[in-house]
Structures are given as C-alpha cells and as structure tokens.
C-alpha positions in Angstrom: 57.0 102.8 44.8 57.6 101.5 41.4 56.5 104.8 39.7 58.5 106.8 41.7 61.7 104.8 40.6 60.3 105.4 36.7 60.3 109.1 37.9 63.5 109.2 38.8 65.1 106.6 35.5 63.7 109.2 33.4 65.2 112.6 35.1 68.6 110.9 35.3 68.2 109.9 31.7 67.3 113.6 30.9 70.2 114.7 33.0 72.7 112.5 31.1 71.2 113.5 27.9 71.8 117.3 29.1 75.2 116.7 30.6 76.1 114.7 26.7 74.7 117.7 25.0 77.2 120.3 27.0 80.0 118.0 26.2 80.3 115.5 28.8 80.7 112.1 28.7 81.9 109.4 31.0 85.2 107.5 30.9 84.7 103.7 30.1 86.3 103.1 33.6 82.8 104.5 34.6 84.0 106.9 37.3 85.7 109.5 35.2 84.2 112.6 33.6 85.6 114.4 31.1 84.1 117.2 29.0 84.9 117.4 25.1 84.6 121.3 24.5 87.4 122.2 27.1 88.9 118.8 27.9 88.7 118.9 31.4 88.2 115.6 33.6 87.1 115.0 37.0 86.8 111.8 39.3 82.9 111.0 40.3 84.0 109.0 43.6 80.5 106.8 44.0 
C-alpha cells in the first residue's frame, strides 16, 4: 500500500513539474491556476 502511494507522489510531482514547464502555476490561495504564457486563470474547486 505504501509503494503505491510513492507511485502516485512521484506522478503528481511529474505532473506539476509538466504543468510548471507549460506555464502554470498555482495561486498562493492554493485553489487558483493561472497560466503565465497567456495569463489565463481558472478555479480548481477541491
């Protein structure tokens, strides 16, 4: 169970590092996305 957690920590981490790379990053509120290259934003309701 364990591994499958480290599994997953290290795709999300990827997927961040992917999503950073295209110009995303997250709002310091935590919920809000907005992108860099065309300055668009979005909520991400959790």
């Amino acid at each position: 169970m364990k591994k499958e957690n480290q599994i997953l920590d290290v795709f999300y981490v990827e997927e961040l590092e992917q999503r950073f790379e295209m110009g995303w990053y997250t709002v310091s509120n935590g919920t809000t996305e907005c992108n860099m290259l065309t300055g668009e934003c979005y909520t991400n309701a959790q």
